[in-house]
NUMAR-430650 format. One line per 3 residues: number of its first residue (from 1); their letters; for each residue x, y, z of C-alpha. Coordinates in Angstrom, 1 decimal, m for minus. Example, Ala and Ser with C-alpha at 12.3 -4.5 7.8 and 13.67 -1.06 7.14 Angstrom:
BEGIN
1) AS) 12.3,m4.5,7.8  13.7,m1.1,7.1
END
This chain:
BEGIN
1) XXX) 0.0,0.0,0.0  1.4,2.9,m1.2  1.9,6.2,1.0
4) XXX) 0.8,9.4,m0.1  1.0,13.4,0.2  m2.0,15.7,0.3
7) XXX) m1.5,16.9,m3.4  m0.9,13.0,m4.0  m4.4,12.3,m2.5
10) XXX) m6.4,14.6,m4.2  m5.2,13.7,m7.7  m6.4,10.1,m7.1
13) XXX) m9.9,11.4,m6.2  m9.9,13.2,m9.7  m8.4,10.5,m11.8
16) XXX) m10.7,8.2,m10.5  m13.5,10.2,m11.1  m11.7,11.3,m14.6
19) XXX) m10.6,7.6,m15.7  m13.2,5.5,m13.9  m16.4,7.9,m14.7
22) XXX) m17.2,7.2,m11.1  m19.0,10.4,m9.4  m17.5,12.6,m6.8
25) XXX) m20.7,11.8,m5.0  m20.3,8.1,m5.0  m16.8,8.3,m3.2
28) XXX) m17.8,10.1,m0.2  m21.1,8.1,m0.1  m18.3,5.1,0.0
31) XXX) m16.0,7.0,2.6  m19.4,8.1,4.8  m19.9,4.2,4.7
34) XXX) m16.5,3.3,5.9  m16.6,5.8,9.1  m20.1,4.6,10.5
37) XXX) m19.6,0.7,9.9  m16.5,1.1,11.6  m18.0,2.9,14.8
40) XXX) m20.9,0.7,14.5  m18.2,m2.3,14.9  m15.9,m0.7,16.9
43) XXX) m18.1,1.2,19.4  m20.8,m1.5,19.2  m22.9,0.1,22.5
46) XXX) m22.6,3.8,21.4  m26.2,4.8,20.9  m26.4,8.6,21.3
49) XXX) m23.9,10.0,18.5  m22.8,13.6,17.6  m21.2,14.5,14.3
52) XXX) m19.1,17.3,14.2  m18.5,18.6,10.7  m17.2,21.3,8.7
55) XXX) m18.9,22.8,5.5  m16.0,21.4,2.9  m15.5,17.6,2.1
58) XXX) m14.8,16.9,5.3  m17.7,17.6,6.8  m19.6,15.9,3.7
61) XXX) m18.1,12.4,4.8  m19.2,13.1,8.0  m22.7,13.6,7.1
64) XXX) m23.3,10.6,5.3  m21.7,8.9,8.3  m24.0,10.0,10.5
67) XXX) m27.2,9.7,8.1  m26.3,5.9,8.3  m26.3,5.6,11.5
70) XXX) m29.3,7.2,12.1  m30.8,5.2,9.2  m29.7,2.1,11.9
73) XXX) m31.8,3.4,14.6  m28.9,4.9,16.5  m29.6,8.4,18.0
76) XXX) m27.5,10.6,15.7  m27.7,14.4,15.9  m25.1,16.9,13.8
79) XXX) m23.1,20.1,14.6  m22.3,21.6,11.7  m19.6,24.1,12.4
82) XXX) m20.9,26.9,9.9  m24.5,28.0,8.3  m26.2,25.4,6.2
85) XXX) m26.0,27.8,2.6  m22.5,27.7,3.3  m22.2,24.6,1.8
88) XXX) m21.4,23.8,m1.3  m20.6,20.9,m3.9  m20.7,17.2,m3.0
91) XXX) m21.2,18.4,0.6  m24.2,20.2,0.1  m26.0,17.0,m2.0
94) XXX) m24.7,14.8,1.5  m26.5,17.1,3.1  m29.4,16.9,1.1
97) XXX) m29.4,12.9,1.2  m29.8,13.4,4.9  m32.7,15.4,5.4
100) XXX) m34.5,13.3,3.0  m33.5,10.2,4.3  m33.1,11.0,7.8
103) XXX) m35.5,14.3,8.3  m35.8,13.7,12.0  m31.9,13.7,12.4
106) XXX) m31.5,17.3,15.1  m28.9,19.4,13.3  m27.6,22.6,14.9
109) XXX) m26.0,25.5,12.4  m23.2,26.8,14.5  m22.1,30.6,13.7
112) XXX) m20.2,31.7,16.5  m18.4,30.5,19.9  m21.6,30.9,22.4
115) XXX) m23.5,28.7,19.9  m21.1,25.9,19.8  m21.0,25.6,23.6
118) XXX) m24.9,25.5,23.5  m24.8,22.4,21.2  m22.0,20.4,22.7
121) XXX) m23.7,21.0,26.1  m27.1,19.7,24.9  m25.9,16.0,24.3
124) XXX) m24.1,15.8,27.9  m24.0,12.0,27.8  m23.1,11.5,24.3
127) XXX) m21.3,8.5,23.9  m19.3,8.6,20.5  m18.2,11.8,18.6
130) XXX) m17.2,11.8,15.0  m14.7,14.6,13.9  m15.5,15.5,10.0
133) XXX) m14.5,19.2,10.7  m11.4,19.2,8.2  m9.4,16.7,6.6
136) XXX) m6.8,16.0,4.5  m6.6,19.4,2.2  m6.4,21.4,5.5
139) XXX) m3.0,23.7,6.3  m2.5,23.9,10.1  m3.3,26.3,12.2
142) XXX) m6.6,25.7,13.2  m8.9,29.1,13.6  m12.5,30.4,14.3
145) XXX) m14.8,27.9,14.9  m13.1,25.0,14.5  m10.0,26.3,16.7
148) XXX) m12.8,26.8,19.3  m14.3,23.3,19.0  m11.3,21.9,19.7
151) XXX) m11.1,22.4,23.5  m14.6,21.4,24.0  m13.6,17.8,21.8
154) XXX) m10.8,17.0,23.8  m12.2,17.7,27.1  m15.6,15.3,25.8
157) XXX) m15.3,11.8,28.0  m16.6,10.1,25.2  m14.5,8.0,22.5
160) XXX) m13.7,10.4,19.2  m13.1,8.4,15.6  m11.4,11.3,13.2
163) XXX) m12.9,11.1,9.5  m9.5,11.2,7.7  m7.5,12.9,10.0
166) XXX) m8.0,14.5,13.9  m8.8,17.8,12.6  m6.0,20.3,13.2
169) XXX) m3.0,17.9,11.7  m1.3,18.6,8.3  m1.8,15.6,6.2
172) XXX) 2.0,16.1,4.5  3.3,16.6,8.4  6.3,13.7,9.2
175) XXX) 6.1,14.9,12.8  5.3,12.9,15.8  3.1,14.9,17.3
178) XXX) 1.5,18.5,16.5  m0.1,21.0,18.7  m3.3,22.1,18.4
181) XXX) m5.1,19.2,16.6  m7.8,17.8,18.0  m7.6,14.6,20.2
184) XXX) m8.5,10.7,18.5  m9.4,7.3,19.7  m9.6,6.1,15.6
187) XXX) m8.5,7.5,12.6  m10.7,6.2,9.4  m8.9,7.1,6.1
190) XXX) m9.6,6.4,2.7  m8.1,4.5,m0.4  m4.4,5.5,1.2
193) XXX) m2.2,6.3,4.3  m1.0,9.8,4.2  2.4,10.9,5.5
196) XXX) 1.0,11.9,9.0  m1.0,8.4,9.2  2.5,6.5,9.2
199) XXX) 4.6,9.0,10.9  2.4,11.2,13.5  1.0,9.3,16.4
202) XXX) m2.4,10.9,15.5  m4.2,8.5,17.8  m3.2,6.1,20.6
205) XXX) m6.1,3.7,18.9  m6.2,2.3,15.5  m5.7,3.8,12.1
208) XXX) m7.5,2.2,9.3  m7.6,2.6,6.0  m11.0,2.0,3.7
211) XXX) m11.0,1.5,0.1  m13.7,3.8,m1.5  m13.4,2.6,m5.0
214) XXX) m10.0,3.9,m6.6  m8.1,1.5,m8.3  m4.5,1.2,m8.0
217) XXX) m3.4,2.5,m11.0  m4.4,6.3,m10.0  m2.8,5.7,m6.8
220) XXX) 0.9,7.4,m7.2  3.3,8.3,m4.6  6.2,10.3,m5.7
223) XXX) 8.0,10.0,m2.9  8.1,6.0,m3.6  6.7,5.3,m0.2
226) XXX) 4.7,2.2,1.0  3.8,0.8,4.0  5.5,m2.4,5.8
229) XXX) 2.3,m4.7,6.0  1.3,m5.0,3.4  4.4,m7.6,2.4
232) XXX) 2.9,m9.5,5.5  1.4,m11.4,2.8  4.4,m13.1,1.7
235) XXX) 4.4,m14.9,5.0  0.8,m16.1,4.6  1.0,m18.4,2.0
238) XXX) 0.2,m22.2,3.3  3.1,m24.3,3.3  2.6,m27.0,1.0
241) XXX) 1.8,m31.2,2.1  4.8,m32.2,0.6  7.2,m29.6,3.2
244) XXX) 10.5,m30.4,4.8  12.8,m28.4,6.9  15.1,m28.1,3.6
247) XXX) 12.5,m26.4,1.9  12.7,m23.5,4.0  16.4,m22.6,4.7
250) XXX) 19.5,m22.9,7.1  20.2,m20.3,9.0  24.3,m19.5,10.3
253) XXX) 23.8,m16.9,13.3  27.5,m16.0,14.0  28.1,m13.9,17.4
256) XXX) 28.9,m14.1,20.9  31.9,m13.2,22.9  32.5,m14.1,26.8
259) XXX) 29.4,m12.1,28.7  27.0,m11.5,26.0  26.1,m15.5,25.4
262) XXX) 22.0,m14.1,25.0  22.6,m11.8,22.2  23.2,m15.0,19.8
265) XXX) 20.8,m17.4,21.5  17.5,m15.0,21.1  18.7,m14.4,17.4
268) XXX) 18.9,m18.0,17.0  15.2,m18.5,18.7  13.8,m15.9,16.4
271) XXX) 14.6,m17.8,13.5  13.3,m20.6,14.7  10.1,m19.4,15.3
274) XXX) 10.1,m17.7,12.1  9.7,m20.5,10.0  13.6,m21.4,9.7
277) XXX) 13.7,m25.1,8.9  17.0,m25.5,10.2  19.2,m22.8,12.8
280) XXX) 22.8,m23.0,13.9  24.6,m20.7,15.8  28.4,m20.3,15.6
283) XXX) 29.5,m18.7,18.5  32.8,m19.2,20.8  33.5,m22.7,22.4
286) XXX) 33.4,m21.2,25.6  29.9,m19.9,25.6  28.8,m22.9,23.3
289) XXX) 26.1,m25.0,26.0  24.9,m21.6,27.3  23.8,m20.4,23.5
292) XXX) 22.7,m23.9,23.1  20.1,m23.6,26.2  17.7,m21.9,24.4
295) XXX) 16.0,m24.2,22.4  16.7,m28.2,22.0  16.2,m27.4,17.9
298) XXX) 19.1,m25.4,17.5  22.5,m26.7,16.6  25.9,m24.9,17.7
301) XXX) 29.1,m24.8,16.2  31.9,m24.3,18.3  34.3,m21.6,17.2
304) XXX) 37.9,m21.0,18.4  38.3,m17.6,20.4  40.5,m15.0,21.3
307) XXX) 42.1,m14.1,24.7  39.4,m11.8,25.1  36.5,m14.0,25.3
310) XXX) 35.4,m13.1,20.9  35.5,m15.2,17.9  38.7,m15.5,16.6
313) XXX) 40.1,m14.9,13.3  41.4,m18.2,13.2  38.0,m19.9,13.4
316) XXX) 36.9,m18.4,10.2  39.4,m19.8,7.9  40.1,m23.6,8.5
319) XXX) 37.9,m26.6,5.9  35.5,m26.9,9.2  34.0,m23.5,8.8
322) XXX) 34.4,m23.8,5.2  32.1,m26.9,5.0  29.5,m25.3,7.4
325) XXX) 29.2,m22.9,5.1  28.1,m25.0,2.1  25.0,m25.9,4.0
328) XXX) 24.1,m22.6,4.9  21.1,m20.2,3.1  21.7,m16.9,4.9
331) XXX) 24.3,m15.5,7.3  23.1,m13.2,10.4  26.2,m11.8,12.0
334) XXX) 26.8,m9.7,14.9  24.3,m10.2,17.3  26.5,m10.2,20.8
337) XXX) 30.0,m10.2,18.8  31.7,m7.8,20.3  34.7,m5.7,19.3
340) XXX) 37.3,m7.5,21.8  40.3,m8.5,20.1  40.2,m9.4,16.4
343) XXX) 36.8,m9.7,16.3  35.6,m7.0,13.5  38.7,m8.3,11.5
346) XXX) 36.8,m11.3,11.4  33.4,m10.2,10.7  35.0,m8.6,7.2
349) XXX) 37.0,m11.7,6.3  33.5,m13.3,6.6  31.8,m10.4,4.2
352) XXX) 34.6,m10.9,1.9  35.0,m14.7,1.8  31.5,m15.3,0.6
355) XXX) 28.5,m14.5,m1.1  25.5,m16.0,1.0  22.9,m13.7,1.5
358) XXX) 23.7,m11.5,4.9  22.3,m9.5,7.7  24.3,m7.7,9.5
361) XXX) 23.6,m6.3,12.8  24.9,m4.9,16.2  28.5,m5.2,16.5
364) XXX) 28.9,m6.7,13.0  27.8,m3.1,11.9  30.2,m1.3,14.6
367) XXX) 33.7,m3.6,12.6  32.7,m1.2,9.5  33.1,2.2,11.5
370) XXX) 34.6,4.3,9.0  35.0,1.5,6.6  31.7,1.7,5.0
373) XXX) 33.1,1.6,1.7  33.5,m2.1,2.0  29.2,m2.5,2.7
376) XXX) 28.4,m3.4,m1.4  25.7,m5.7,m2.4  25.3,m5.1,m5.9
379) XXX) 26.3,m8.7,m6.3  24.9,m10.1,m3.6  21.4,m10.2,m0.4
382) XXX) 22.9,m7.6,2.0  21.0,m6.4,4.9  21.9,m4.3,7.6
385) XXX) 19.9,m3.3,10.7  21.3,m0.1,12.6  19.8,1.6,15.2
388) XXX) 20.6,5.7,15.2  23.6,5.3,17.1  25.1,2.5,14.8
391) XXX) 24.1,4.6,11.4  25.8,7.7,12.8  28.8,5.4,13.0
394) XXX) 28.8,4.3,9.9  28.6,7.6,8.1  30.4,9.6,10.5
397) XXX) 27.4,12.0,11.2  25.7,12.5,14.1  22.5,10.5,16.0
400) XXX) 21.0,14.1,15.8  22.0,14.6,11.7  20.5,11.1,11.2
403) XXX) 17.3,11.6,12.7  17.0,15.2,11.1  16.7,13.7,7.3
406) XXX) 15.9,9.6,8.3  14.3,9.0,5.2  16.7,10.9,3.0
409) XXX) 19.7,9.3,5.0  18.5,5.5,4.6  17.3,5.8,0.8
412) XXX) 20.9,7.5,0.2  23.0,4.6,1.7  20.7,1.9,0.5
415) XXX) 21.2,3.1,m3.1  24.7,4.0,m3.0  25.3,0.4,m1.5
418) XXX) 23.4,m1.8,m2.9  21.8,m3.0,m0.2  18.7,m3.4,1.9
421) XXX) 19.0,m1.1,4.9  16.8,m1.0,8.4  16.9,2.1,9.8
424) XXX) 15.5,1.5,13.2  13.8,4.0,15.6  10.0,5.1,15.7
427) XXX) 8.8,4.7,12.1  11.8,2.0,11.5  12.3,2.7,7.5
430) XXX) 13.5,m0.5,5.0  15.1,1.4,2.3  15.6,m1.0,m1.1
433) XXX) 18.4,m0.5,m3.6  15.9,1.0,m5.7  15.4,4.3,m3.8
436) XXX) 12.1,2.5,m2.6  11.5,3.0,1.3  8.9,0.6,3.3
439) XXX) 7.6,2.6,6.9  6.5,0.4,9.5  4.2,1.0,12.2
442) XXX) 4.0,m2.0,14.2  5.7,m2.0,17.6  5.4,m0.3,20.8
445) XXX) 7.5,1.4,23.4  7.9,m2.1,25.3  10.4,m3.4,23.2
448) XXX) 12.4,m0.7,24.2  15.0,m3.6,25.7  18.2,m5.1,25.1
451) XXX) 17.3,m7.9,23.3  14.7,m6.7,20.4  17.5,m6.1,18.1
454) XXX) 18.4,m9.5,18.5  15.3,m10.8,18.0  14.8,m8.4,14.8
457) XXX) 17.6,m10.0,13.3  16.7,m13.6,13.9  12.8,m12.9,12.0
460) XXX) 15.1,m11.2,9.0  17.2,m14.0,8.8  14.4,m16.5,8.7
463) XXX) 12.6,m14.6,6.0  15.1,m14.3,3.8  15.8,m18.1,3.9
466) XXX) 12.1,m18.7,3.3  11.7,m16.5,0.2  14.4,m15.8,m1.3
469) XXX) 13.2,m14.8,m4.4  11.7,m11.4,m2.7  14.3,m10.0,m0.7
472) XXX) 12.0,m6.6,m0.4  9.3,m8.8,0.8  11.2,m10.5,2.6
475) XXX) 12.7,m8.0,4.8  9.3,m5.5,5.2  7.4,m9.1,6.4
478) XXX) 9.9,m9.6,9.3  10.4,m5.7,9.9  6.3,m5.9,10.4
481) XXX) 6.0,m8.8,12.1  8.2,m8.3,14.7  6.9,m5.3,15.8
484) XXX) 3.4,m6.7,15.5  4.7,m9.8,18.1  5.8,m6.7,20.7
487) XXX) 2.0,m5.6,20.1  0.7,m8.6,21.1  3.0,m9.2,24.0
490) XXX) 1.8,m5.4,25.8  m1.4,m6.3,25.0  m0.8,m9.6,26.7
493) XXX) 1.0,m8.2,29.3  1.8,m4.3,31.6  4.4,m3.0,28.8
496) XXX) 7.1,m2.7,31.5  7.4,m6.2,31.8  8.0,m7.3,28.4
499) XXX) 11.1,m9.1,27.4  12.5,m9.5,24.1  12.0,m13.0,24.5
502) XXX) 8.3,m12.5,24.8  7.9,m11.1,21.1  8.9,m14.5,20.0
505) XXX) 6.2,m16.3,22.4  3.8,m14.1,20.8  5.0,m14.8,17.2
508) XXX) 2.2,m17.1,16.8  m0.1,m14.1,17.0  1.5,m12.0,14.1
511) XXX) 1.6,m14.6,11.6  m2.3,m15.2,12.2  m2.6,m11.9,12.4
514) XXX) m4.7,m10.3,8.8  m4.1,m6.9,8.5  m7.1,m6.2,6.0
517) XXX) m10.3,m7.5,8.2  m13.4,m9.1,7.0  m15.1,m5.2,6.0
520) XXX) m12.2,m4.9,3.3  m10.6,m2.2,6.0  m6.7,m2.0,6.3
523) XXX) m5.3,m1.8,9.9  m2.1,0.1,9.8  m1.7,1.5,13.1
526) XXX) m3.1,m0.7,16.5  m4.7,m4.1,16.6  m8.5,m5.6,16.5
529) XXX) m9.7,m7.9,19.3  m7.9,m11.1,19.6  m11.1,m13.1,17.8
532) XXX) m11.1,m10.7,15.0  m7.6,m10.8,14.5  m6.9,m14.5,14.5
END
């Protein structure tokens, strides 16, 4: 699903309606739909309903929201933020459909700040309030009217779904958070996530996104954006009758050093969970039955180390690790290396020496601080997974220069490289030799913990061995199901108390997990009850 600006937006509206001869009117009659079957589903006990709405298009989606919801015996009354002949256009004939359809629906004409008061403080009790006051055309700062409504919306008790956007953001905004806009419990888009859908935490609820009746082909983003979940397909398809574990790769997970035996161990039971057929990790003799504690299914390879406790440059070069190799479908290197001793020298002999697809993580990353040159894929499956910190190494900026231009960063050194690069952080980016850039949003602030890196690498590495003959897939599946695994464990659990570990208990979850539900609405951003979801 592809990501788009404002100005993107509104030229799909008008090719469809040019290409596909489909009215104006029948889109927002099919994005009015979306935004009360949702509530209706979502808010299933809401019977007294107020929708707020503007006098542009806006505030047209809102209205045939709330004249089916009415139509459904639900108590709907409208505040319409403005004088009925103010309206024009396909608002005004939504309007009209209402008061034919619905003539008993209350609707108040609000034309200064006294007024609105009046209104809101007649439906004390409401239970659900739908904000169509402006959408995706609208420039921030709020004013008049709607500026006013604002406080009154927040302070409401009652649950507030945004049609399109919580009024008050900038649709083209890349920002976490704005000031000013008004407050959300659901966000219900249409045909496409916009840039402050997958970047702005515009809700602590869901985002969805409802097809209206666009097709594809007038869906352009120019800033060759898309959205991490929808590759979760890849990782759907049914395994066939005739399966074996050599069917769906070997996985070499080479890290470890004396003192950080985990960091290997939970990148070894990643894989395994993610579908792997086989998993061995090749980690330092002396750390060997700890690594090899974590899961019966996992098979260790012994490597010789250095004084200092990491994999030696030795191990790397006899027939032994030569022949492991031959079996092997993709490398994941770094997780709890190190940099004792000759340990990055090793992790670039290992680059060097062969051509097996390769993610490269943690320390593995640290061994090419200032040697970045050396990070080519043009001939090979390379995949790298830095967190701010590790990037800045890499290119010599700053953590602060790299989060000031993420997206223009990442698609730089994937491009330049050759390579596939995770740039993780909130929004992690998967930027594609291609210039393309995937944005997640799956994940939550409990997998803030040592360890989810780890993991991360693991679920890459497992993918890749599973289908690799879509390495973009590939990678965008694991980035996205990972995070969706850390949803599942804080909704299991107080987010505190999540482990890295946990994400891989709640693997299971992910994989079941369909992102576009039974009403044909996409779920980018927070998940559906457990029965819904599995």
């Amino acid at each position: 699903m592809k990501i788009l600006t404002s100005a993107e937006m509104g030229a799909a509206d008008r090719r469809t309606v040019e290409e596909t001869g489909t009215p104006l009117a029948v889109l927002m009659e099919a994005a009015g739909e979306a935004v009360a079957a949702f509530c209706r589903r979502r808010y299933p006990t809401a019977k007294r309903i107020v929708a707020l709405c503007g006098k542009g298009n806006n505030g047209g989606d809102g209205l045939v929201a709330a004249r089916m919801l009415s139509e459904a015996g639900l108590e709907v009354s409208v505040v319409l933020l403005g004088k009925t002949d103010e309206i024009k256009g396909e608002a005004a004939a939504a309007l009209a459909r209402l008061r034919i359809a619905a003539p008993d629906t209350p609707l108040f004409e609000i034309d200064d700040e006294k007024a609105l008061a009046a209104a809101l403080s007649k439906h004390d009790g409401i239970e659900l309030l739908i904000d169509a006051v402006v959408g995706t055309g609208f420039r921030p700062p709020l004013r008049g009217l709607p500026e006013a409504a604002r406080a009154l919306v927040n302070a409401l008790e009652a649950p507030v779904v945004a049609v399109d956007l919580p009024s008050g953001w900038d649709a083209d905004s890349t920002e976490q958070s704005i000031e000013g806009a008004y407050r959300a419990d659901a966000v219900v888009t249409f045909t496409a996530p916009k840039l402050a859908h997958v970047f702005g935490y515009t809700t602590a609820g869901p985002v969805v996104v409802a097809p209206i009746g666009s097709p594809d082909s007038v869906v352009q983003s120019g800033g060759n954006l898309t959205w991490t979940g929808s590759s979760k397909a890849v990782a759907e398809q049914p395994r066939g009758p005739n399966s074996n574990k050599g069917k769906f790769g070997h996985v070499l997970v080479v890290g470890g050093s004396y003192g950080t035996a985990g960091a290997p161990a939970m990148s070894s039971l990643a894989a395994l969970r993610a579908g792997a057929g086989l998993v061995t990790a090749a980690v330092p003799k002396s750390i060997v039955d700890l690594v090899a504690g974590i899961a019966p299914e996992l098979m260790v390879s012994p490597l010789e180390e250095s004084a200092e406790g990491a994999i030696a440059l030795a191990s790397l070069e006899g027939a032994r690790f030569e022949a492991l190799l031959e079996r092997i479908t993709v490398l994941a290197v770094g997780p709890g290396l190190s940099q004792r001793g000759d340990a990055k020298a090793a992790v670039r002999e290992l680059l060097s020496k062969t051509k097996l697809p390769l993610v490269l993580d943690a320390d593995g990353l640290n061994a090419f601080d200032g040697r970045a040159d050396l990070l080519n894929g043009a001939d090979r499956t390379l995949v790298l997974t830095p967190h701010p910190g590790e990037m800045a190494r890499l290119t010599g900026l700053t953590v602060k220069q790299v989060e000031a231009d993420r997206i223009g960063l990442a698609r730089r050194f994937a491009t330049e490289h050759r390579l596939t690069l995770v740039l993780k952080g909130w929004r992690t980016l998967v930027a594609h030799p291609d210039g393309r850039i995937a944005v997640n949003t799956s994940g939550n602030p409990s997998m803030s913990k040592g360890g989810s890196g780890d993991i991360l690498t693991g679920i890459v590495a497992a993918m890749l061995a599973q289908y690799p003959g879509d390495v973009a897939a590939a990678v965008e599946a694991a980035v996205y199901l990972h995070g969706l695994a850390g949803d599942f464990a804080a909704r299991a659990m107080e987010e505190h108390t999540v482990l890295a570990t946990d994400t891989v208990a709640h693997l299971s979850g992910a994989f079941r997990y369909r992102v576009r539900d039974e009403d044909g609405l996409n779920w980018i951003c927070g998940l559906r009850g457990c029965k819904e979801n599995c």
